[in-house]
C-alpha positions, -999 to 999 in steps of 0.1 A, spaced: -69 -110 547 -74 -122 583 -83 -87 598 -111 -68 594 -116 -34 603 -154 -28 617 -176 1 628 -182 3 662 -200 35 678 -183 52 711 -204 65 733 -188 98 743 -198 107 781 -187 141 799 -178 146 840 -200 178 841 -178 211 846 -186 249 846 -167 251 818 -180 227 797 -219 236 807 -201 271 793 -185 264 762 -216 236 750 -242 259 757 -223 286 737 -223 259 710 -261 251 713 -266 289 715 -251 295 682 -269 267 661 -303 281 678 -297 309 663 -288 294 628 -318 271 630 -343 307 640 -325 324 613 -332 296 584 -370 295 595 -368 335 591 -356 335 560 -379 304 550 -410 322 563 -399 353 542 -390 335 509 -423 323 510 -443 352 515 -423 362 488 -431 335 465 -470 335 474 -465 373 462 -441 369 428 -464 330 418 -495 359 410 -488 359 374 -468 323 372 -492 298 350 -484 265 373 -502 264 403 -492 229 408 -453 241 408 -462 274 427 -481 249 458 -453 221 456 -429 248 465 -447 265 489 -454 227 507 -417 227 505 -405 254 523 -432 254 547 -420 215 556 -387 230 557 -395 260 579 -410 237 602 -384 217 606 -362 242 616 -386 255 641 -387 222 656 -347 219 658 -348 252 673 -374 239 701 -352 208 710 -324 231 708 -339 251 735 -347 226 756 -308 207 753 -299 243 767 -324 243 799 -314 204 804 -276 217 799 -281 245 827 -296 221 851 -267 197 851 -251 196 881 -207 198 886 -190 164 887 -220 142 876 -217 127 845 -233 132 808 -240 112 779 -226 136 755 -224 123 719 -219 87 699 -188 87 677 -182 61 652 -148 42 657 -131 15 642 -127 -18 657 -101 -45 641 -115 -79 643 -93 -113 637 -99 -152 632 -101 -162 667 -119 -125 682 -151 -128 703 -172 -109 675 -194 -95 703 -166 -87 726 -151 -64 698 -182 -48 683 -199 -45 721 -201 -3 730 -172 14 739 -174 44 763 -150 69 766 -150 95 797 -141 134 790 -136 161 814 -128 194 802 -120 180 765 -93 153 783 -99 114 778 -105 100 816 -112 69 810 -118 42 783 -145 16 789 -146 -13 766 -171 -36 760 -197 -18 784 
């Protein structure tokens, strides 16, 4: 076996469209509202468990769930926050300029004989509109 077959991540940029500020905000829009939704129903399972634990013997069970589902709840509120503020940052962008998307894992094949650091260095790919524009290698 002479050829291995390596992780690399790709750095996924975007030229800055209408359409795409469009189409990802439509995307962030919709896991806002997943992420408000969860901490609704998180805030409401636990008033309902702080109202059904009355007669349960085990306190200690009863607050270890509650700590649970608060830590969850929060969470979620917090995704929702950054979520937010990815769609402000999303409507300021400006047409043509470019955006550091998302990182992809890839696969790199590496030989006896390959610059190791060459091969694993980041690779960028440019997108407009969903279309490959460019491919950077070793950036």
């Amino acid at each position: 076996m002479s050829v291995l077959h390596l992780k690399q991540n790709v750095i996924v940029k975007v030229i800055v469209t209408e359409k795409f500020k469009e189409d990802f905000k439509r995307e962030l829009s919709r896991q806002l509202e997943a992420a408000e939704g969860k901490a609704r129903e998180l805030k409401s399972s636990l008033a309902r468990l702080v109202i059904e634990s009355a007669g349960i013997q085990n306190p200690t069970y009863v607050e270890s769930l509650k700590a649970r589902i608060e830590e969850e709840r929060m969470l979620q509120e917090a995704i929702a926050s950054d979520l937010r503020e990815k769609i402000k940052e999303v409507e300021s962008l400006t047409p043509d300029s470019i955006y550091p998307y998302t990182v992809i894992e890839g696969l790199v094949d590496v030989d006896v004989g390959d610059n190791l650091f060459k091969k694993i260095a980041g690779v960028e790919v440019l997108i407009k509109d969903g279309v490959v524009i460019e491919i950077k290698e070793g950036t």
